[in-house]
C-alpha positions as CSV (number, residue, x, y, z in Angstrom):
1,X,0.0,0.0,0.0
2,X,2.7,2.1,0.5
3,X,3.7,4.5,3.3
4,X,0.5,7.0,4.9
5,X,2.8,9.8,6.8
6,X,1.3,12.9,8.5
7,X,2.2,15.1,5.1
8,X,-0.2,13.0,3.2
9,X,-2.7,13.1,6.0
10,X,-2.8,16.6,5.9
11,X,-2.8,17.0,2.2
12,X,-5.9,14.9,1.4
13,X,-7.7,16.6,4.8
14,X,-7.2,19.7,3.2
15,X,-8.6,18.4,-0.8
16,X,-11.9,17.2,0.9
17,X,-12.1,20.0,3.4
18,X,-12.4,22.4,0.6
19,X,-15.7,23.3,-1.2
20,X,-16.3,24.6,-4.4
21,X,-18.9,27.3,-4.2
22,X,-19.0,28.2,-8.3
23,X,-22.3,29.8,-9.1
24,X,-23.0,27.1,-11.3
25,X,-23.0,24.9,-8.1
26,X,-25.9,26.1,-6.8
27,X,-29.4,24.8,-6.6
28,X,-31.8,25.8,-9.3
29,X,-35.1,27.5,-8.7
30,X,-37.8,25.6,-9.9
31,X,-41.1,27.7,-10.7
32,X,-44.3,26.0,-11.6
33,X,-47.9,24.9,-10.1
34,X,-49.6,22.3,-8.4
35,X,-53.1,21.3,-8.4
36,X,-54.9,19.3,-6.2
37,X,-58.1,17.8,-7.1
38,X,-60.2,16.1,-4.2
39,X,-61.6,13.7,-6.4
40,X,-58.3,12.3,-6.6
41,X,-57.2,9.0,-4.8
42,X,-53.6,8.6,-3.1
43,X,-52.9,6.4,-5.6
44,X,-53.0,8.8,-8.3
45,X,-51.1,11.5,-6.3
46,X,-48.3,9.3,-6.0
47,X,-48.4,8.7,-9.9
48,X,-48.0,12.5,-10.2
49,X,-45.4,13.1,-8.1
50,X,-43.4,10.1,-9.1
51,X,-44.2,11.3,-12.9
52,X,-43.0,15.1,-12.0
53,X,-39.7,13.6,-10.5
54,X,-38.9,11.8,-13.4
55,X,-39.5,14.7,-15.8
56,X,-37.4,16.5,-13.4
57,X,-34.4,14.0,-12.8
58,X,-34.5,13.6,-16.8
59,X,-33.8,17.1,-17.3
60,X,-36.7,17.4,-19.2
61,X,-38.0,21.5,-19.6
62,X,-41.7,21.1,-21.1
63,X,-44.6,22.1,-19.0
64,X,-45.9,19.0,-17.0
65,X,-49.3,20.7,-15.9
């Protein structure tokens, strides 16, 4: 494995000590609507969201609603 000294210790504390704070970091803002229907079971809530998280998660920049 090869030798670990104090030098090396403190090198890779200080790599994963540092963050990277880049504006194009940070967390988008996400605008849009969301409309509840009482007619509407659980079930099909679920569906929504799941469906809205997957358009989200695939990048995807259509309007949902």
């Amino acid at each position: 494995m090869g030798t670990f000294d104090h030098q090396e210790y403190e090198r890779r504390e200080r790599m994963i000590s540092s963050i990277d704070t880049r504006p194009n970091d940070r967390r988008p803002n996400y605008e849009g609507r969301i409309e509840y229907v009482n007619e509407s079971s659980v079930d099909a809530l679920l569906a929504r969201l799941k469906e809205l998280k997957a358009l989200r998660e695939s990048g995807e920049t259509r309007n949902p609603i």
